[in-house]
C-alpha positions, 0 to 999 in steps of 0.5 A: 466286201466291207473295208474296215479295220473289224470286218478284216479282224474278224477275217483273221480271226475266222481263218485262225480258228480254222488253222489252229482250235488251241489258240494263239501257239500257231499263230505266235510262231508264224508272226515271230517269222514275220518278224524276223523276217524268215524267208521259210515262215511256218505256214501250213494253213495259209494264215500268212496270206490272210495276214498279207491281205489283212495289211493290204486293205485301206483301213488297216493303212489308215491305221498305219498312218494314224499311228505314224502320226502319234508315234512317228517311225511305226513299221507295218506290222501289226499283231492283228490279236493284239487288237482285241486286248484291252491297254493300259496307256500313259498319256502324253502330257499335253496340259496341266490336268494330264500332268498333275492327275498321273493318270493311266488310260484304259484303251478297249480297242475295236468292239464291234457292234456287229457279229456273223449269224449262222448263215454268215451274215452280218447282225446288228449287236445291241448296246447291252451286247456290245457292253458286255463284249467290252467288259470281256475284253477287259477282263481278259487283261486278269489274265495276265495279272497273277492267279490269285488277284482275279476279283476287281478290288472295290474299296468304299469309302464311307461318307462320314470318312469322306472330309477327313479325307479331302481335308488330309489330301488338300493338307498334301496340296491335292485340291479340287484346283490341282486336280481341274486346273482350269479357271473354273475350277481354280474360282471355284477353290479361291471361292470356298477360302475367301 
């Protein structure tokens, strides 16, 4: 059997969808047990020893680790539906630009460009495929906005606006250099004054 972290998700996901058609509810429950450690977990269609081998796998203990690295004290429990949503990350601050962009990132966590045929086999996905699963996953994260917002807010800019804007943001101090401040970038302002 493949060892990877998709190949097990997609297990999980398969004997989910056999145990519970409405979604998450059943599993919400049994991994509140897990999580607090319940010694009689609400288990009846064996979901929980899916989860025990999900955990058991090497990958899935690589992943542990890796986490353990950036984070430090990471207990082994994962929510294995977690890992398709879409997050939101505030990054470390590990240099200048990071630090004077204050910026967000956006993790799409483990699109896979495979999928299961009829016979169970296992398909190659083409880019397109695979962007339009990304996409998917990233909207999943409207659902958790308000009802009312679920169209992307666009904002264009028309060129003519465009100086006005770098002038009243560089009289603010957001400059080309604050932004990329890298030797490059700062030549390259100093250049533009003198």
């Amino acid at each position: 059997m493949d060892n990877n972290v998709l190949s097990q998700l997609s297990q999980f996901y398969r004997d989910l969808s056999k145990v519970d058609t409405s979604g998450s509810a059943y599993w919400s429950n049994l991994y509140a047990d897990i999580v607090n450690s319940l010694e009689n977990k609400r288990d009846k269609g064996g979901l929980l020893n899916s989860y025990k081998k999900f955990n058991k796998f090497s990958s899935t203990k690589r992943l542990y680790h890796e986490i353990r690295k950036d984070i430090g004290d990471f207990e082994d429990l994962i929510n294995p539906l977690e890992l398709f949503i879409p997050k939101i990350v505030t990054p470390r601050i590990i240099d200048q630009r990071i630090k004077n962009q204050r910026g967000l990132f956006m993790f799409v966590p483990f699109v896979d460009n495979y999928g299961v045929s009829e016979n169970g086999q296992s398909t190659f996905i083409g880019s397109d495929d695979v962007k339009e699963r990304t996409q998917t996953r990233i909207n999943i994260l409207r659902l958790f906005s308000s009802p009312e917002n679920q169209q992307p807010v666009t904002f264009v800019i028309p060129h003519e606006k465009k100086e006005s804007i770098r002038t009243e943001l560089e009289s603010m101090g957001i400059t080309e250099s604050f932004i990329y401040p890298d030797p490059s970038h700062i030549a390259h302002e100093i250049s533009k004054y003198y």
